[in-house]
C-alpha positions in Angstrom: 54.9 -47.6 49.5 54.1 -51.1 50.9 52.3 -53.0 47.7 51.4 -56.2 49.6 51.4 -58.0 53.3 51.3 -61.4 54.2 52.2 -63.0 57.4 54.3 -60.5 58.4 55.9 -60.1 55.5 55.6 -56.8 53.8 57.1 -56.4 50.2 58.0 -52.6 48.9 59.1 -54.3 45.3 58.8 -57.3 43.6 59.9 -60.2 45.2 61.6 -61.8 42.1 63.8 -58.9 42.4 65.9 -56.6 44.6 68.5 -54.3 46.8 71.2 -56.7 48.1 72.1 -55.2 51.6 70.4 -56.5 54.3 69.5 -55.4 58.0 68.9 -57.3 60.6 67.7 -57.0 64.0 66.6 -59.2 66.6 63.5 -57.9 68.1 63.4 -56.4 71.5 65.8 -58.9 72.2 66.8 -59.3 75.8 63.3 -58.8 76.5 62.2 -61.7 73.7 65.0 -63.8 75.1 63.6 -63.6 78.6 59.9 -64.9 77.4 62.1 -67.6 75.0 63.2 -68.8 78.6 60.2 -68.5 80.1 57.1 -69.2 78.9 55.0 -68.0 81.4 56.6 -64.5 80.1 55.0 -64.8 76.7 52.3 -62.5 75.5 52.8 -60.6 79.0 54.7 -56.8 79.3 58.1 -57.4 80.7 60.7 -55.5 81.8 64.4 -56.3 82.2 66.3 -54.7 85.2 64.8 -52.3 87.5 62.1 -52.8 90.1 58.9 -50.6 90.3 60.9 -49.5 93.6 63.8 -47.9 91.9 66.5 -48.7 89.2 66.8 -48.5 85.0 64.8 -50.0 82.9 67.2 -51.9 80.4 65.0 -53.5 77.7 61.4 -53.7 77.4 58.9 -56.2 75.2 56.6 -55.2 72.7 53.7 -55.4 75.2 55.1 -53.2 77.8 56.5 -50.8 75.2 52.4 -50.7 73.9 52.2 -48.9 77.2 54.6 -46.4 77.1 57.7 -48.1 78.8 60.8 -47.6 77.5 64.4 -48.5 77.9 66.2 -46.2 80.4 62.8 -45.1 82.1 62.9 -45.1 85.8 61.5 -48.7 87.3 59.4 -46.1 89.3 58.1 -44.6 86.3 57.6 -47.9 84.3 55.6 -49.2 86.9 53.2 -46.2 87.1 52.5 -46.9 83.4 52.3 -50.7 83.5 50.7 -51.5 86.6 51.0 -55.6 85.1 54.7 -54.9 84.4 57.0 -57.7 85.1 60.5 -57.2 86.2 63.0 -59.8 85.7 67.1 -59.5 86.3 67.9 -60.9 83.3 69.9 -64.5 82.4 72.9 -61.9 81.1 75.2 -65.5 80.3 72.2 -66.3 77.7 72.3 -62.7 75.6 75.7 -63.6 74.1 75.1 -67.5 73.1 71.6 -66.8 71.7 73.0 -63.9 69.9 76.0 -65.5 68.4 73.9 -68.5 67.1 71.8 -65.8 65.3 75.0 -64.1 64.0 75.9 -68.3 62.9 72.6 -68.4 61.1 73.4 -64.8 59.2 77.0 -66.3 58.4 75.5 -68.9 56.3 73.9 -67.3 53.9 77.1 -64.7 53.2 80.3 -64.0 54.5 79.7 -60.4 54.0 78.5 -59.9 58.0 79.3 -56.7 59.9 77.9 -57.0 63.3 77.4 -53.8 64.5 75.6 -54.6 67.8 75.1 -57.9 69.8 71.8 -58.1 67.9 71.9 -56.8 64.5 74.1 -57.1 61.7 74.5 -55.6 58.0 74.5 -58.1 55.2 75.8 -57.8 51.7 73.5 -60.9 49.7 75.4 -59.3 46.3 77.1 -62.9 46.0 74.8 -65.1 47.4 71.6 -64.9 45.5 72.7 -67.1 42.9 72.8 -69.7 45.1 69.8 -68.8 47.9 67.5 -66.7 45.4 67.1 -62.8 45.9 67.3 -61.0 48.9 63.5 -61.2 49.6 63.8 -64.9 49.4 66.9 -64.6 51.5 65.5 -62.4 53.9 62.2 -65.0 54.6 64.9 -67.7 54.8 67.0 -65.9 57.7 63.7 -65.4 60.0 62.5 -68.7 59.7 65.7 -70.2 60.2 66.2 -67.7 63.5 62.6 -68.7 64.4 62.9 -72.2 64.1 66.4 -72.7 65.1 66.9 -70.2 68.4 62.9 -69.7 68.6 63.9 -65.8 68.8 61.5 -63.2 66.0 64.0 -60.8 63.8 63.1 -58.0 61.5 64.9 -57.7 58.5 65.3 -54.8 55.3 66.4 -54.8 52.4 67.7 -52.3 50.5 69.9 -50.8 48.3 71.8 -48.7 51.2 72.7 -49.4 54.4 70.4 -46.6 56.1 67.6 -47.1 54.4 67.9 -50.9 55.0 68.1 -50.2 58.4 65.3 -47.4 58.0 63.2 -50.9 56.3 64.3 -53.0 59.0 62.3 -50.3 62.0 59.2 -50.7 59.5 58.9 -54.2 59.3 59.1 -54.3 63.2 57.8 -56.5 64.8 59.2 -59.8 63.4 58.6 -59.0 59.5 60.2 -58.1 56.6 59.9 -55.1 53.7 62.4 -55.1 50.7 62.4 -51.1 49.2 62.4 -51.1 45.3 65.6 -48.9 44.6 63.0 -47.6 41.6 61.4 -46.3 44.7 63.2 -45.2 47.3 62.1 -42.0 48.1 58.3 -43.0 47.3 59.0 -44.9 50.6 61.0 -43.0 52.6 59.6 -39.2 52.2 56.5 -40.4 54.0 58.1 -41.6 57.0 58.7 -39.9 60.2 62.3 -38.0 60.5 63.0 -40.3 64.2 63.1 -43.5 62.2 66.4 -42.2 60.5 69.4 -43.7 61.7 71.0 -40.5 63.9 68.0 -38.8 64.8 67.4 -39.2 68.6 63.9 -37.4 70.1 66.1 -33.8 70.9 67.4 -33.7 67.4 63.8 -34.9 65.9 61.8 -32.1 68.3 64.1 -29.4 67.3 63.6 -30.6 63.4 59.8 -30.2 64.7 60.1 -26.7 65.4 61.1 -26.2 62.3 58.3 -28.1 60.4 60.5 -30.6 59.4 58.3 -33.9 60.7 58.8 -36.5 57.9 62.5 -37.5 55.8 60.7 -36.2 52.7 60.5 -32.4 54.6 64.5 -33.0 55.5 65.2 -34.0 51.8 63.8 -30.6 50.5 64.8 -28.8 53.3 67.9 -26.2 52.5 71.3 -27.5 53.5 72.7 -24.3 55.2 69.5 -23.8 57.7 70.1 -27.8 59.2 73.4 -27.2 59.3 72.9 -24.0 61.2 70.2 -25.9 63.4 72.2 -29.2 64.0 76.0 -28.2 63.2 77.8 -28.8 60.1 78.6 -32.0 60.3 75.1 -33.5 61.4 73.5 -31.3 59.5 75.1 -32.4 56.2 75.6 -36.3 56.9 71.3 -36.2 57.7 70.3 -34.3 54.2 72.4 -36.7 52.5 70.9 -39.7 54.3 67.5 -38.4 53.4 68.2 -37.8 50.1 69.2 -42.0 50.2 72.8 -40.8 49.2 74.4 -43.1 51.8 78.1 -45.2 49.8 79.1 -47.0 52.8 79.4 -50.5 52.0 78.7 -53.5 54.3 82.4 -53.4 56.3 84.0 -57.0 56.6 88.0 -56.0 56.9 89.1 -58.3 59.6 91.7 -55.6 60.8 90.1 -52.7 62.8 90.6 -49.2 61.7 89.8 -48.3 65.3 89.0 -49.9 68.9 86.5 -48.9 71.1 83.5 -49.6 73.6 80.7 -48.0 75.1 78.4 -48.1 78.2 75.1 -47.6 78.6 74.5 -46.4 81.8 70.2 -45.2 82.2 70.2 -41.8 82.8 73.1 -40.6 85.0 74.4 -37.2 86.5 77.8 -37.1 85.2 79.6 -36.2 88.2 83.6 -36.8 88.4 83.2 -40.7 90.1 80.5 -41.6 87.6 82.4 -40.4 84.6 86.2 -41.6 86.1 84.5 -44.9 87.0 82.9 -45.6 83.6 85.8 -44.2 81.5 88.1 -45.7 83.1 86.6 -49.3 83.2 86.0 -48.6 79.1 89.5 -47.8 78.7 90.9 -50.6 80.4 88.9 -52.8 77.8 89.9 -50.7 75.0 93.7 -50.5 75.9 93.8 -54.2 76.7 92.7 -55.0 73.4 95.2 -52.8 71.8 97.7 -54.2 73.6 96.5 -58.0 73.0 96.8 -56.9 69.0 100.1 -55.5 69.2 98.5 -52.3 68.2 98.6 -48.5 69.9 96.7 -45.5 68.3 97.3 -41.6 68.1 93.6 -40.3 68.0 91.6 -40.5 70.9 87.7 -39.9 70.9 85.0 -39.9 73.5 81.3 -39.9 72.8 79.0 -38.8 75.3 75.5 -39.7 74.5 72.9 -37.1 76.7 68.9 -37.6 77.0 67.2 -38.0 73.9 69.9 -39.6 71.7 71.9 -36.4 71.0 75.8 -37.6 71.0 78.6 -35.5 71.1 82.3 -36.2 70.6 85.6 -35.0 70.9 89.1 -36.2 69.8 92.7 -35.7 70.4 95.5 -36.8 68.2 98.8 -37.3 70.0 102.1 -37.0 68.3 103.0 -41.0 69.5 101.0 -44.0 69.3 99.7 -44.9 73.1 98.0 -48.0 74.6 98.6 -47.6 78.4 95.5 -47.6 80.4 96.2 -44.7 82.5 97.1 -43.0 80.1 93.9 -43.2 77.9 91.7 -42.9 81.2 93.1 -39.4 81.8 93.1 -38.2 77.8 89.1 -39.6 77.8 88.7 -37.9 81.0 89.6 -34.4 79.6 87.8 -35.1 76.6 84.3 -36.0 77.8 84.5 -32.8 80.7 85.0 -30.8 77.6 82.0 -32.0 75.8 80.1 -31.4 79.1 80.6 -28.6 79.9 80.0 -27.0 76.2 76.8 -28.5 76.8 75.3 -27.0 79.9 71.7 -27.1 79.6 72.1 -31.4 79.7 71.7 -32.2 83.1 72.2 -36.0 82.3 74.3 -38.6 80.6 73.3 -42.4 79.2 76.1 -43.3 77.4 80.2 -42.9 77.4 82.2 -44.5 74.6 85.8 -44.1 73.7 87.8 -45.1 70.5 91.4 -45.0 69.4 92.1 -44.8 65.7 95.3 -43.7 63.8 96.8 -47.1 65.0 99.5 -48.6 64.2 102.1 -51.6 64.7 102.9 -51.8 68.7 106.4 -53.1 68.1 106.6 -49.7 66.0 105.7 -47.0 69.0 109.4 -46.3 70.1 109.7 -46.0 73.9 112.8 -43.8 74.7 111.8 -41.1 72.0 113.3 -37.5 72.5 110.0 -35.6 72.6 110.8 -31.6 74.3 109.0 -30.9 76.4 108.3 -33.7 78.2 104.4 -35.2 77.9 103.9 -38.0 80.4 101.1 -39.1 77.2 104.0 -40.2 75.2 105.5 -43.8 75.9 109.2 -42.2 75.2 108.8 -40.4 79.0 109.8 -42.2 82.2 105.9 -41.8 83.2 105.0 -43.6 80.1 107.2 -46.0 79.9 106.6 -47.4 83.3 103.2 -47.4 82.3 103.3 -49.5 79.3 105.3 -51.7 81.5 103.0 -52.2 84.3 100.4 -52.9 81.9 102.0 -55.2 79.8 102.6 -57.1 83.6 98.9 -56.7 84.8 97.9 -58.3 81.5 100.5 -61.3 81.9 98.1 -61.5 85.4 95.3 -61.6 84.4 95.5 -64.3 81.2 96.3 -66.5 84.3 94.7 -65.7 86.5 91.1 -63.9 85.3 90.6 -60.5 84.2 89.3 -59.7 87.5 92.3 -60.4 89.7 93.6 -57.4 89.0 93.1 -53.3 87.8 93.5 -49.9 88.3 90.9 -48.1 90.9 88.3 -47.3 89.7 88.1 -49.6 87.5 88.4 -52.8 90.0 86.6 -51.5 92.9 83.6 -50.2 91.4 80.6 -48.4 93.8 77.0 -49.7 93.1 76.1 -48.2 89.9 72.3 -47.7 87.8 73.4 -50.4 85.5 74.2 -54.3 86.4 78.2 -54.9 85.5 76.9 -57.6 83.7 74.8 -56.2 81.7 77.3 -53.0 81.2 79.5 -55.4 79.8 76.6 -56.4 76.9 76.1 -52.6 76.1 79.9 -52.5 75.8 80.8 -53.4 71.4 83.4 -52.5 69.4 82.7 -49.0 67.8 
């Protein structure tokens, strides 16, 4: 229950008290940085990428979302809805600065940051309120410091778990703030619709529809064996628990990775073999090369493929050795994403391809004449492996001289026109 609202601040406790993790998320943000740099922009529905002629829409403001567009939409389409719709490239060197001076800004107040996108962050306030007052009072602080200081709004929760934080943080959107009283939790969430949970994409909230399940207080009494029937196991369990506000991650701040990974957004693709071997392999020469620049290789291999309406599914392989080698994790994510595919026949589209490695370990500990009957070219300890891990290691002596651009594997360096800008491919692209 909101108890009180003042200039776009919207309290759900008192504000002498409260939950101690924080969510923050720049609003609409390329969008909002694109009427930051132009002013003429401001107050007006605009579009980034796309053309009413053809392309993806990337990022929409609040104005053109008020009329229906959306991210990933057709330019065609947008335009249809939003005859005064603007379309502009996009200044894709300005995302990163502007974002990292709002992830400065969040850095202040606590050390506790996990960035989990290039605009929005978890906070954990737990240590910090003796010294900048409690979360509400650090939450007011952070906006009007990201308003004054990059002139960019942000929407912040508070709560006392990281979902329903970031379940506050959709609520106080646009540019406000609501702090949940942990007395209260599920007097707030039970009312709200089941698409505002972190997870539930519009296939997965539409088939919870069909069931009658339309708000998180329905999932919360809903029996666990029917949504695990309806959305698998492991969805179907993770999502009860997350309504029920039984959520024990904490605020992650480890400086060494359990895992490496990227994604790509990509609009709304066919996944034919050139789209998906372009895109894979592009990831996994970012993921390998940052392997590699750690001195790290991994065993498990996982590729997400994200279909229309935000339903992801993954798959993973766990090799007997520890690999880094480009090719090598191009072909393993190959095989993985054709199988999740083609057990998925009714999706005639794709918007998003992400791999990770995990398992990892030391690089100077992956041996690389290993005795491994029968022979898998996977494994560094083969002839095919080793010259791989070679010819990486030389490519990467190339490029910290001479760019990361002067050289690559095809398709990865010769890329064909694509839905999605490079440039902005590259700002989809995080760490997973």
């Amino acid at each position: 229950m909101l108890l009180a609202v003042r200039t776009g601040v919207r309290y759900a406790c008192d504000v002498s008290t409260g939950p101690t993790i924080l969510h923050a998320d720049l609003d609409a943000f390329y969008a909002s940085v694109e009427q930051l740099l132009d002013p003429a922009l401001r107050g007006r529905p605009v579009a980034v990428g796309g053309g009413p002629r053809g392309g993806v829409v990337l990022a929409a403001s609040y104005e053109a979302k008020a009329t229906g567009v959306q991210g990933g939409m057709p330019g065609w389409r947008a335009a249809q809805l939003c005859p005064a719709l603007i379309f502009v490239r996009g200044h894709f060197d300005e995302y990163p600065r502007l974002a990292d001076q709002v992830m400065d800004i969040l850095g202040d107040v606590t050390p506790a940051v996990q960035r989990i996108s290039i605009d929005e962050a978890f906070l954990d306030v737990s240590g910090s309120t003796h010294l900048f007052g409690p979360p509400a009072v650090i939450g007011t602080t952070l906006r009007a410091r990201v308003r004054a200081e990059v002139g960019l709004p942000i929407s912040v929760g508070a709560a006392r778990t990281k979902h329903l934080a970031k379940v506050a943080s959709q609520v106080a959107k646009p540019d406000g703030l609501v702090v949940v009283d942990p007395e209260r939790e599920r007097e707030f969430l039970d009312p709200l619709p089941v698409g505002l949970m972190w997870g539930v994409g519009p296939v997965t909230e539409q088939r919870l529809a069909d069931r009658g399940i339309r708000t998180i207080g329905d999932l919360a009494e809903s029996p666990t064996g029917m949504l695990k029937h309806l959305l698998g196991p492991a969805v179907g369990t993770t999502l009860h628990a997350l309504a029920l506000n039984d959520d024990p991650r904490r605020v992650a701040t480890s400086a060494r990775a359990r895992s490496v990974g990227a994604q790509s957004a990509m609009g709304r693709r066919r996944p034919t073999p050139e789209l998906v071997r372009e895109v894979l392999g592009h990831l996994a020469e970012r993921v390998a090369g940052r392997l590699r620049a750690k001195n790290r290789a991994g065993r498990t291999i996982t590729v997400r493929v994200r279909f229309l309406g935000m339903r992801s599914v993954t798959r993973s392989l766990t090799l007997s050795a520890a690999v880094s080698a480009t090719l090598t994790l191009t072909e393993i994510a190959e095989q993985l994403a054709w199988q999740a595919i083609r057990d998925h026949p009714d999706e005639a589209e794709i918007s998003l391809l992400a791999i990770s490695v995990s398992n990892l370990t030391p690089q100077h500990g992956v041996q690389l004449e290993l005795e491994l009957p029968p022979p898998d070219p996977w494994r560094p300890g083969t002839a095919r492996g080793s010259a791989r891990w070679a010819l990486d290691r030389s490519m990467d002596a190339a490029r910290a001289r001479f760019g990361r651009d002067a050289v690559g594997y095809l398709p990865a360096t010769l890329r064909g026109p694509g839905g999605v800008p490079d440039d902005f491919r590259e700002l989809a692209e995080r760490d997973l």
